[in-house]
C-alpha positions in Angstrom: 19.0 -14.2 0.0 20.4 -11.3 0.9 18.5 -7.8 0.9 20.3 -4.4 0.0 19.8 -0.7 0.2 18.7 0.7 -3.1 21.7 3.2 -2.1 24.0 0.2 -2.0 25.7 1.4 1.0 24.1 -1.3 3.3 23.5 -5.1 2.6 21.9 -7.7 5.3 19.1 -10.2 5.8 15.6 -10.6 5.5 15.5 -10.4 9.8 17.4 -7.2 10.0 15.5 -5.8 6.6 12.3 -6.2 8.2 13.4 -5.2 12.0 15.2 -2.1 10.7 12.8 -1.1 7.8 14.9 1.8 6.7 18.6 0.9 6.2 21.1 3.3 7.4 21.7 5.2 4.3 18.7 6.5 4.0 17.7 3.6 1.1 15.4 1.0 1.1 15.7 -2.3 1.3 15.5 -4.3 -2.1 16.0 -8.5 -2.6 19.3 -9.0 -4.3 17.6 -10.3 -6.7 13.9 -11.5 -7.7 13.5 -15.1 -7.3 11.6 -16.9 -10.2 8.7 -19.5 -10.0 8.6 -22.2 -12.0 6.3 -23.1 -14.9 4.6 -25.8 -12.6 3.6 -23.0 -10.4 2.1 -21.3 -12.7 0.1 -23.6 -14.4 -1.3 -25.0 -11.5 -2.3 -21.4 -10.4 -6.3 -21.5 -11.1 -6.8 -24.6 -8.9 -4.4 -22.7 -5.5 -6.0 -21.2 -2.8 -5.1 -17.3 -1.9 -2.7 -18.8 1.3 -1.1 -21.4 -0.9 -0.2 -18.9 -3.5 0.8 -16.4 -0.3 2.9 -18.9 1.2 4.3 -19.7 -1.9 6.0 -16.8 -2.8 6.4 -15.6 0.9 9.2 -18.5 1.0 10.9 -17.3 -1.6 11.7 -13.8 -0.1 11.9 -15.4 3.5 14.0 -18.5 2.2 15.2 -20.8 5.6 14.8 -17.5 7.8 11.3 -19.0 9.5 10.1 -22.6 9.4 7.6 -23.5 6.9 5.3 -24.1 10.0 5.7 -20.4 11.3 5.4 -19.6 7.9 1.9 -21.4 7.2 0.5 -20.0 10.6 1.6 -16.5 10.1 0.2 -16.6 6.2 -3.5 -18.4 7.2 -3.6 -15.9 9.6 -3.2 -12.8 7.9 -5.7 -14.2 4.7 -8.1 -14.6 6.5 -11.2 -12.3 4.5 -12.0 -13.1 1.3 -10.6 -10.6 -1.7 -12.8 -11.4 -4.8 -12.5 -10.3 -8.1 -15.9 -8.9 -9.1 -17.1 -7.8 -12.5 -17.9 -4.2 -12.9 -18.3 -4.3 -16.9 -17.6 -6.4 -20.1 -13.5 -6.0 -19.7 -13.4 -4.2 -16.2 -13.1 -6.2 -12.8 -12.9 -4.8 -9.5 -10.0 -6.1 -6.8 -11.8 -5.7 -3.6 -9.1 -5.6 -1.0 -11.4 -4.1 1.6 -12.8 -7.5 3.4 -10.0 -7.5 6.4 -10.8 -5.4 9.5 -9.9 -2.3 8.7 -11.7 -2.8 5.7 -8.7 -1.2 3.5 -5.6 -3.0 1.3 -3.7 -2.0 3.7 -4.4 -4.7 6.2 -2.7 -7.8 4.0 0.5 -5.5 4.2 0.2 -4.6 8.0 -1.2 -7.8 9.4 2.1 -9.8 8.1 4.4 -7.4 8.7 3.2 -7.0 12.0 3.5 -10.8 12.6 7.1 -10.9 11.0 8.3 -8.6 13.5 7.0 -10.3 16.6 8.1 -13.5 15.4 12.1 -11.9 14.4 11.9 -9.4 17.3 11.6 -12.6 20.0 9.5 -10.1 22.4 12.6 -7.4 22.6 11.4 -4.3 23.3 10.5 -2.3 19.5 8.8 1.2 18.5 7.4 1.5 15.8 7.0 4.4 13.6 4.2 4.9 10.4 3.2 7.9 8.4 0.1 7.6 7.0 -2.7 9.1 4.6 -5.3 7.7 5.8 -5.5 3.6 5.4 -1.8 2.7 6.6 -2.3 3.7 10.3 -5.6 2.1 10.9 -4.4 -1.3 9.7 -0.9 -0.9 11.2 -2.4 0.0 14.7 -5.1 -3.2 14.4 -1.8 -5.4 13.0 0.7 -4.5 16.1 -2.3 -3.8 18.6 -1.4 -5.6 21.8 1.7 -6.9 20.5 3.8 -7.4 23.7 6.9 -5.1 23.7 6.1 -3.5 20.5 5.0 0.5 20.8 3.4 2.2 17.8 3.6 5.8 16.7 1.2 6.7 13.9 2.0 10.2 12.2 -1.2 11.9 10.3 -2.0 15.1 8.7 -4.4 16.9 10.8 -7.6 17.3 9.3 -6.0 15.5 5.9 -8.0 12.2 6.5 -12.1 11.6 6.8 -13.1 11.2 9.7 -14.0 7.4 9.9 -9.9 7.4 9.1 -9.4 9.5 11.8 -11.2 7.5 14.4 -9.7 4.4 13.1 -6.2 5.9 13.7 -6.7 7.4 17.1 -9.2 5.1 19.2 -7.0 2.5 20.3 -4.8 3.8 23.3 -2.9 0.8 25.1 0.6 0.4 22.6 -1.0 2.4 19.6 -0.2 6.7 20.0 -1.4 8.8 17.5 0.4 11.8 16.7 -1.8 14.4 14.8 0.7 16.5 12.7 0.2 20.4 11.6 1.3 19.7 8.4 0.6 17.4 5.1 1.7 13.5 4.7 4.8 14.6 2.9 5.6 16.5 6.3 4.5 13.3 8.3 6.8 11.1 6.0 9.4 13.2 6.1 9.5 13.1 10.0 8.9 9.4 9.5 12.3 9.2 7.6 14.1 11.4 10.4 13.1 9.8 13.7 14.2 6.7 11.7 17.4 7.7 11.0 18.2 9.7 14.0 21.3 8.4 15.6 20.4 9.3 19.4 17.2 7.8 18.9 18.6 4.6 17.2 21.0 4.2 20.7 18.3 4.9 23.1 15.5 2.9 21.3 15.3 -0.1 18.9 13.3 1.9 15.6 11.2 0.1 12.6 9.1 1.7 10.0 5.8 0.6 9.4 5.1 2.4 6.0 5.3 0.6 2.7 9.4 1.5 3.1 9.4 -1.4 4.7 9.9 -4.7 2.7 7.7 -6.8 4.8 4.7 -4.4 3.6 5.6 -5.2 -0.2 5.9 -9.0 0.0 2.7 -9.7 0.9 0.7 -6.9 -1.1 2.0 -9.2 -4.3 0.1 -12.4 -3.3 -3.5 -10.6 -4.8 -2.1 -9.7 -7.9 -1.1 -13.5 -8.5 -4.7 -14.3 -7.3 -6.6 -11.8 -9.4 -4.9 -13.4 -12.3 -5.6 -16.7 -11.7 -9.4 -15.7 -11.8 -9.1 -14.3 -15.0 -6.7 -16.1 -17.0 -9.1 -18.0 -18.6 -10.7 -15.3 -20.3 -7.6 -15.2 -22.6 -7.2 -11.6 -22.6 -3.9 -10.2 -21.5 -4.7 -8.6 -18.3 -4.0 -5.0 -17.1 -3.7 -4.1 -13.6 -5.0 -0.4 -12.6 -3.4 0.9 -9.2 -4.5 3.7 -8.1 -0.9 5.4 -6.5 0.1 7.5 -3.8 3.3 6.3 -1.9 3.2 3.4 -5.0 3.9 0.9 -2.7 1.2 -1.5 -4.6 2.2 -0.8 -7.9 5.7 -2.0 -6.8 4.6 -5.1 -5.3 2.9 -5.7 -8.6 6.4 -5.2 -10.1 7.7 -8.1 -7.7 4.6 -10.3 -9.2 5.7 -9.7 -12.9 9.2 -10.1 -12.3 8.4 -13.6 -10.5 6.9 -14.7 -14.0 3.4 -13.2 -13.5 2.7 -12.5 -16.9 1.0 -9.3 -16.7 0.7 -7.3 -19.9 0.9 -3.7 -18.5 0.3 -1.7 -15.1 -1.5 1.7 -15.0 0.2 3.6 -12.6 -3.5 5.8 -11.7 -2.7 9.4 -9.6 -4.8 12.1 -8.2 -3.8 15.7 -9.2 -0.2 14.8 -7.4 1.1 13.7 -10.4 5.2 14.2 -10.3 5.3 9.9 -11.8 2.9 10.6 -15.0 5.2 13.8 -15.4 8.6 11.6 -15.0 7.3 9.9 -17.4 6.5 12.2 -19.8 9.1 14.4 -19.2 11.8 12.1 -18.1 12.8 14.2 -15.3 11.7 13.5 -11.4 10.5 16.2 -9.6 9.0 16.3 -5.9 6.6 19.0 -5.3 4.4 19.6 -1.9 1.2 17.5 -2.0 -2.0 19.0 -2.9 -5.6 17.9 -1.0 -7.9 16.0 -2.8 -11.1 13.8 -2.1 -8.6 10.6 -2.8 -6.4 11.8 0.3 -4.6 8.4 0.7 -3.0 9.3 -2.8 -2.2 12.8 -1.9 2.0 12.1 -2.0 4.0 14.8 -3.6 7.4 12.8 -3.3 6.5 9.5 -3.4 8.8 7.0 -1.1 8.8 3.8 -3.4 9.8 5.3 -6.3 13.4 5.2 -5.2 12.7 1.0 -5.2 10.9 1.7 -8.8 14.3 3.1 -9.9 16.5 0.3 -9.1 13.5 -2.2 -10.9 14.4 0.0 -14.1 18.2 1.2 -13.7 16.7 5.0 -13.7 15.8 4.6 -17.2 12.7 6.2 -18.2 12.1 4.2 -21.6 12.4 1.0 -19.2 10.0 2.4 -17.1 7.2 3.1 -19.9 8.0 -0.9 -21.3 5.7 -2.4 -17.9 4.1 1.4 -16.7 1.5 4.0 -18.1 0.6 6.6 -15.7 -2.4 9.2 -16.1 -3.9 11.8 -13.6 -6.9 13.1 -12.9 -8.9 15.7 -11.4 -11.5 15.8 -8.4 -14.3 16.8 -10.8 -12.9 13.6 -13.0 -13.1 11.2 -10.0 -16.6 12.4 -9.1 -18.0 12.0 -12.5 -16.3 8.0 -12.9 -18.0 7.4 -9.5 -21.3 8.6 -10.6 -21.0 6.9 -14.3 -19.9 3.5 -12.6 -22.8 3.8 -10.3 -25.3 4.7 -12.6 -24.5 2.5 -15.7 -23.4 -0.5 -13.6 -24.6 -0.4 -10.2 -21.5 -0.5 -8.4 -19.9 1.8 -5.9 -16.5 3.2 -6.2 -14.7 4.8 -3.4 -12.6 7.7 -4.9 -9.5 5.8 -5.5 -10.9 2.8 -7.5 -12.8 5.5 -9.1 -9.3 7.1 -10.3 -8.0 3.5 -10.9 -11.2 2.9 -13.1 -10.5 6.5 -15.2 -6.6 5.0 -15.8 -8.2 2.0 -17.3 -10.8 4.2 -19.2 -7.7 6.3 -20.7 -5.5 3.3 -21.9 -8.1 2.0 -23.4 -8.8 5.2 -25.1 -5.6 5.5 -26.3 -5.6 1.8 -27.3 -9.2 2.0 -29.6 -7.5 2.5 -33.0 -4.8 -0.5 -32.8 -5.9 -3.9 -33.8 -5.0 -6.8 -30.8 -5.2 -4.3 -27.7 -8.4 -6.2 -26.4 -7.1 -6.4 -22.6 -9.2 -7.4 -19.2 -8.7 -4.5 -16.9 -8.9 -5.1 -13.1 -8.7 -2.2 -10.8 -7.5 -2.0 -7.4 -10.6 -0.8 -4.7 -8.6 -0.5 -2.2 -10.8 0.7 0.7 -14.6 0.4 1.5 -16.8 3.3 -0.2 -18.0 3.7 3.8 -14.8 4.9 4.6 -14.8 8.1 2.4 -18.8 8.5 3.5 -18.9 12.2 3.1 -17.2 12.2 -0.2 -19.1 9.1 -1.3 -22.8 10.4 -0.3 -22.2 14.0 -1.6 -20.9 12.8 -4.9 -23.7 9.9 -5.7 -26.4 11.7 -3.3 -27.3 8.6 -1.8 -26.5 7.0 1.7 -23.8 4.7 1.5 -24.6 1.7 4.7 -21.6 1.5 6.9 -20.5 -1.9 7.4 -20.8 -2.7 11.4 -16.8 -2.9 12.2 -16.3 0.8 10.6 -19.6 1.7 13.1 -17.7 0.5 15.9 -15.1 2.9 15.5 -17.7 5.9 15.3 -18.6 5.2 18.5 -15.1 5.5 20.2 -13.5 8.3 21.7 -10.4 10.3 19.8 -7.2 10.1 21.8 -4.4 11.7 20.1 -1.2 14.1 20.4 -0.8 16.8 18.1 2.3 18.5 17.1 3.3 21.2 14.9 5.5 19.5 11.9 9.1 20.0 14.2 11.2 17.2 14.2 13.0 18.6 17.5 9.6 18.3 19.4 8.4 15.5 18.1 12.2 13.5 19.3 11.4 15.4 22.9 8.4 13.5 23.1 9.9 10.3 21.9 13.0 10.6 23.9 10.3 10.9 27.1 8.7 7.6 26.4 9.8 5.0 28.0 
């Protein structure tokens, strides 16, 4: 298959997709086209384990680019936590996706990418560049940590992420640098984008991303959604997936599930008070703005990167758009008060961005209560452990949230990090310096 910039300018393989990340006009990388699964597949999907389902539809991106054996290794490897579906209320379910290491979604995406690359790169020399809001970095430095010949460069906003973030982005030192930005995560993604694309960089140094521009991130972030639905398909309810959405990297893997066959009825696409997708689609008119701080920081994206993949899914057509996507946003004071009702009516935690993805199932709902038929199962997205957002958490339910003992570990390491004003020019210095 081959793989093609959603510019159009640039067409290659899967190798070269993953390796490059960003393709040389700017665009992302997109499949040619989305392979189908057959019926078999699909009714045999209760009864399939999480890795048979990953490997499953890994093969059909990767095709005869790795050997099934590599293939089975890499994919065990990487699923190796459990992600269960638990039951919050009568039609609401809760994905927990925050059972790997860094106890965040994040870590399916980063641990296969990070395998993809060593196995394609062959040990050549790579550096590795990832803006993050908070989750990305920590699992992409624990994915490519002490990966021989691979350097990573993790770009966050200073004092944009919670602390337990922070520490999880900067303790590591040996092949993981953390560079601590003067700026927001549209500022780090923006640099991101131009150390990627910066020709004298490119000749002196082999580049990758590690954000979710990079197709190896998506591929694997769609195996849970064909999972979740295999849990639930026997309720025989359509199901709804609520993603709570910042860079919308998830809700587009979601997209790759559903065009595969995954008969989901509808996605929520669930935002903070950076809302420039519910606006498109309302308005019909994209329009990046600067990102404002909120208590879900890892959503806090005012020109989201994937939506440039989202508009070659729907030919820039807004009305295609609203056919699989509704989008809602909501406040701080909204978040706090779904965490506190969830807690208190149902005795489970929400960390603040399964607490928005609960409120976007709340509002379709709402707006589905007068039509006869609209019964749906609603599964959220949690995509990061309460403990990691303890501040926010304790203040908001004014109780103490236990911190699992891997998140501890991290407390008690010391911060290494470089910081930088948000200056591409200084920020190429110091690359250009390393060796």
């Amino acid at each position: 298959m081959k793989y093609i910039s959603t510019r159009q300018q640039q067409e290659t393989n899967i190798k070269t997709a993953i390796l490059k990340g960003l393709a040389d006009d700017g665009g992302l990388f997109m499949p040619e086209y989305i392979p189908q699964l057959d019926s078999e597949f699909f009714e045999n999907l209760p009864n399939l384990t999480l890795q048979q389902i990953g490997f499953r539809v890994a093969k059909e991106f990767l095709g005869e680019s790795i050997s099934n054996g590599n293939l089975k290794e890499i994919i065990d490897e990487v699923l190796n936590f459990q992600i269960p579906v638990v039951k919050i209320s009568e039609n609401i379910y809760s994905l927990e996706l925050f059972h790997g290491p860094t106890m965040a979604f994040k870590d399916v995406g980063a641990r296969f990418m990070a395998r993809m690359m060593s196995y394609f790169s062959e040990g050549k020399p790579m550096k590795v560049i990832a803006a993050t809001s908070g989750d990305t970095g920590s699992a992409v430095a624990s994915g490519f940590f002490g990966v021989p010949g691979i350097e990573v460069y993790i770009l966050y906003p200073k004092g944009k992420v919670s602390p337990l973030q922070e520490k999880q982005l900067t303790t590591w030192g040996g092949n993981i640098k953390a560079l601590e930005i003067d700026g927001t995560f549209d500022d780090c993604q923006a640099l991101a984008k131009q150390i990627l694309s910066d020709e004298e960089l490119n000749q002196k140094f082999t580049l990758t991303s590690a954000n979710s521009i990079n197709i190896a991130r998506l591929i694997p972030q769609s195996f849970y959604y064909f999972w979740a639905f295999a849990q639930l398909q026997k309720l025989g309810k359509p199901i709804v997936f609520s993603v709570p959405s910042g860079n919308f990297g998830n809700l587009t893997a979601g997209l790759f599930a559903k065009k595969m066959g995954l008969p989901v009825h509808h996605f929520v696409a669930s935002t903070n008070e950076n809302d420039v997708v519910p606006k498109f689609l309302e308005t019909g008119n994209y329009e990046a703005k600067p990102s404002k701080q909120t208590i879900s920081n890892a959503m806090d994206v005012g020109n989201p990167s994937n939506f440039e993949r989202m508009q070659s899914f729907f030919n820039n057509d807004v009305s295609e758009f609203k056919k699989e996507i509704v989008s809602y946003s909501f406040s701080d004071e909204e978040t706090k008060n779904a965490m506190q009702e969830v807690r208190k009516e149902f005795g489970y935690t929400l960390d603040p961005h399964g607490a928005v993805a609960y409120l976007g199932l709340q509002a379709l709902q709402q707006a589905q209560s007068d039509k006869v038929g609209e019964d749906f199962v609603g599964v959220l997205l949690e995509t990061a452990h309460p403990a990691k957002f303890v501040e926010v958490v304790e203040d908001v339910l004014q109780e103490e949230v236990i911190i699992p003992e891997k998140l501890e570990a991290f407390n008690k390491k010391e911060k290494q990090s470089l910081e930088f004003p948000a200056d591409f020019e200084l920020v190429k210095t110091y690359l250009m310096e390393e060796k």
